[in-house]
N, C-alpha and C positions, 0 to 999 in steps of 0.2 A: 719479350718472349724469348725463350731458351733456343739458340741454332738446334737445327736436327745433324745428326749424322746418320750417312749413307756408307755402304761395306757391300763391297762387291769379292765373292769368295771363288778361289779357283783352286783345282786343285785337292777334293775334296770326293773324287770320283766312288772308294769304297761308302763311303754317309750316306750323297745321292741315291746310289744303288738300296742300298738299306729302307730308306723314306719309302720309296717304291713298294717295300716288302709288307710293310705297317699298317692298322686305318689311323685314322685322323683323330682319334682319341689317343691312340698311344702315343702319335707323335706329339700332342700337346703337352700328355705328363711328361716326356723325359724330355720334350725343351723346356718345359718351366724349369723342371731343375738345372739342367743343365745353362740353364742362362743366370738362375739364381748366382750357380756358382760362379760364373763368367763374371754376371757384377760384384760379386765377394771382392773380388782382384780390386776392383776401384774404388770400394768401399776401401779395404786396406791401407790402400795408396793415401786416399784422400785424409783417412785419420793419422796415420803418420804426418803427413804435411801439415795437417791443423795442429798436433800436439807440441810442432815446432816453432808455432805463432801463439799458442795458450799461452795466457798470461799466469803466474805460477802462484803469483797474489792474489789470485780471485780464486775462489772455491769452482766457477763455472768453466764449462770445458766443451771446446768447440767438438774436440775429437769424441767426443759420449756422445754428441748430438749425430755424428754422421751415418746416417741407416740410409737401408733398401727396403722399399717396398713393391708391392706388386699392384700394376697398374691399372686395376680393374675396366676405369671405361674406357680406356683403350681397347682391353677386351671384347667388353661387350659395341664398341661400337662398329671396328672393325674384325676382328675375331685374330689379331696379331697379337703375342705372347711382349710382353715387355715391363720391364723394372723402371721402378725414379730410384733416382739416387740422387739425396740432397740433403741440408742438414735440417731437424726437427723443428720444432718451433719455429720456422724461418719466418714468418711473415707478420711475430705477434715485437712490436717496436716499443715495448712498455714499460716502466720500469718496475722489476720484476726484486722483492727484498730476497728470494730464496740466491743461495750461496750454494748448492749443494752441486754433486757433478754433474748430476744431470738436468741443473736446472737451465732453462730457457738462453739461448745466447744470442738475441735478436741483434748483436754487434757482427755477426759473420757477413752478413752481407756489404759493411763498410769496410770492411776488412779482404772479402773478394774483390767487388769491384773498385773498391778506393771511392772517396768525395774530394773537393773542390780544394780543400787543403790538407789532403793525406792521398800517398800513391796508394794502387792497387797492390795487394801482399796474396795474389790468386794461389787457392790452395785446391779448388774442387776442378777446374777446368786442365792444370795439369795432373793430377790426378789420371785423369782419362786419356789426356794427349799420349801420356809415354805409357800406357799399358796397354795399346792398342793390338797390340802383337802376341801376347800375354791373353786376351780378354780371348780373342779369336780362337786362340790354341786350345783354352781352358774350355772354352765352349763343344768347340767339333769332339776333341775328347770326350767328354761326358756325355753328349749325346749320342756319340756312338756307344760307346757302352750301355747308356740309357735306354740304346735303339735294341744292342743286344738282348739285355735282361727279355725287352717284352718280347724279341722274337721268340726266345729260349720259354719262356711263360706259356705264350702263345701254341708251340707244339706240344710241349706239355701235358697242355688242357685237350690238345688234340685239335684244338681251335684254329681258324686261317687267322695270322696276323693282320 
């Protein structure tokens, strides 16, 4: 099972104040996005780093495979906004005749963590270690602006945010 990460934010006094202003539907849309974007960063990172381990003799390519999706039962189980970020196909170990870039690359994971006679060549975990700083800023940003639009919507309409 995947570590979690924990982020504790300070520092962030005008957002706080803003959340306050909102209901709870608005602040859901402009965090989704605003997190969408935030995992973009990692997404980035992490396809750069795979395209530097792609093999350039196989038509398949780790760096196609690396998306973001959005994490539904997280949602619905606790009502917390959140992305996976990992690469496609990861768990189909088969061998797979297509060659094309987006085809299947069930070798990433021997290739992250390493086996018994190959070291680990980790491209997704630093990924995320060194954009920490990056992901945080990309975040508060966007959802402050995020938080703006719908205040700015909100009187607008004439409506209490």
């Amino acid at each position: 099972m995947a570590d979690g990460v924990d982020f504790s934010i300070t520092g962030l006094e005008s957002l706080l104040g803003k959340l306050d202003a909102v209901s709870d539907d608005l602040r859901r849309r402009g965090g989704r996005a605003a997190l969408r974007r935030a995992g973009n960063v990692i997404v980035e990172k992490a396809k750069e780093n795979a395209s530097r381990l792609d093999d350039p003799g196989t038509g398949r390519s780790i760096a196609a495979n690396v998306t973001q999706r959005w994490n539904g039962r997280l949602f619905r189980r606790t009502g917390n906004l959140g992305f996976r970020i990992g690469v496609q196909h990861g768990a189909v170990l088969k061998n797979h005749p297509d060659l094309s870039e987006n085809a299947p690359t069930p070798h990433w994971r021997l290739i992250e963590f390493g086996t018994e006679k190959m070291r680990a060549q980790p491209f997704m975990r630093p990924a995320a270690e060194t954009s920490i700083n990056e992901v945080v800023n990309t975040f508060a940003d966007e959802y402050e602006k995020g938080l703006d639009r719908a205040i700015k919507r909100a009187r607008k309409k004439g409506v209490p945010p």
